[in-house]
C-alpha positions in Angstrom: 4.3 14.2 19.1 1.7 12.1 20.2 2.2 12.8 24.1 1.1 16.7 22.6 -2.0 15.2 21.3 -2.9 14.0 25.0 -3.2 10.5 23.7 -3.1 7.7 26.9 0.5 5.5 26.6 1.8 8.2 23.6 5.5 6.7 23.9 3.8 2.7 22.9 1.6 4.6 20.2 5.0 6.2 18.7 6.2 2.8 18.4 3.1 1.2 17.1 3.1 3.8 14.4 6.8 3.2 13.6 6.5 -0.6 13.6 3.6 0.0 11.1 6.2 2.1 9.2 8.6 -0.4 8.9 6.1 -3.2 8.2 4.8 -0.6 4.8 8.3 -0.3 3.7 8.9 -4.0 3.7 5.9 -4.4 1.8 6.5 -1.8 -0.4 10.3 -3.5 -0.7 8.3 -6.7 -2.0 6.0 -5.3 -4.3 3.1 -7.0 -2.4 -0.2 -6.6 -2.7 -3.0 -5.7 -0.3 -3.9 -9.1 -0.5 -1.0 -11.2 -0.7 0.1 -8.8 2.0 -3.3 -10.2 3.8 -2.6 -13.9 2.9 1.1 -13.6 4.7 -0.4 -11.6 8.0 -3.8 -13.9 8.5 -5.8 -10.9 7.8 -8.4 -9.5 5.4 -7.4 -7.2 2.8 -9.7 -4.4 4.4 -7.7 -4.5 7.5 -4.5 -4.6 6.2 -5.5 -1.4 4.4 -6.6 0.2 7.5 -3.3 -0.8 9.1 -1.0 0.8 6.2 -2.6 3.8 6.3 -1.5 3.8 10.3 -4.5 2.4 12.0 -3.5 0.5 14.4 -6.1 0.6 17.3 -6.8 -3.4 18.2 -3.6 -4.2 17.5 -1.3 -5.1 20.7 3.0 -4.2 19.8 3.0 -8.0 20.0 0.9 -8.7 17.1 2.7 -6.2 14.9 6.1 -8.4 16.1 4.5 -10.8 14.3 3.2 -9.6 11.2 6.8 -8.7 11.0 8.2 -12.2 11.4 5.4 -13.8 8.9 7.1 -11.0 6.3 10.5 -12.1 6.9 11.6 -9.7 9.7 13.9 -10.4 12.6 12.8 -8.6 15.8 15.4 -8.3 18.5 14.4 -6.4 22.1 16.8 -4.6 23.8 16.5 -3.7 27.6 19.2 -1.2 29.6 19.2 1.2 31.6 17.9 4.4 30.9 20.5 7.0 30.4 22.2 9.5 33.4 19.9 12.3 34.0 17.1 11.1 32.0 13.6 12.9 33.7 12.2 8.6 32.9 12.9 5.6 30.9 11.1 5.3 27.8 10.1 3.3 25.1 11.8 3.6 21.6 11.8 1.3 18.2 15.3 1.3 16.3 15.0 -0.2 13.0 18.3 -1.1 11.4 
């Protein structure tokens, strides 16, 4: 999807866009507000409205690890090898 769009790095942007997925759902699973929401992530509310609704430039995947952690979220990175007769190894967020 993004790699269509012709957009530089499109398999890091998928998984910024799906970390930012998760983080809205476990926001929406806490009934937080914008601002408590800010409050927990060291950020204004503005930006933390900007990030929900998927904006995400100026924000590295690191950063969006943590704004996971501060809202309770275990992150666990998996590296092997990519699978027999794949054209290249990729990047990919499993959420479970």
């Amino acid at each position: 999807m993004f790699a269509d769009l012709g957009l530089p790095n499109p398999e890091i942007a998928l998984a910024k866009a799906e970390l930012v997925q998760h983080i809205r759902a476990v926001i929406a699973e806490r009934k937080l507000t914008q601002a408590k929401t800010a409050a927990l992530l060291g950020l204004d509310q503005p930006k933390v409205s900007a990030l929900v609704r998927g904006r995400t430039a100026g924000y590295s995947i690191d950063r969006l690890f943590k704004f996971l952690n501060a809202l309770g979220q275990q992150i666990e990175i998996s590296v092997r090898p990519a699978p027999r007769g794949a054209d290249s190894a990729g990047t990919r967020v499993v959420v479970g």
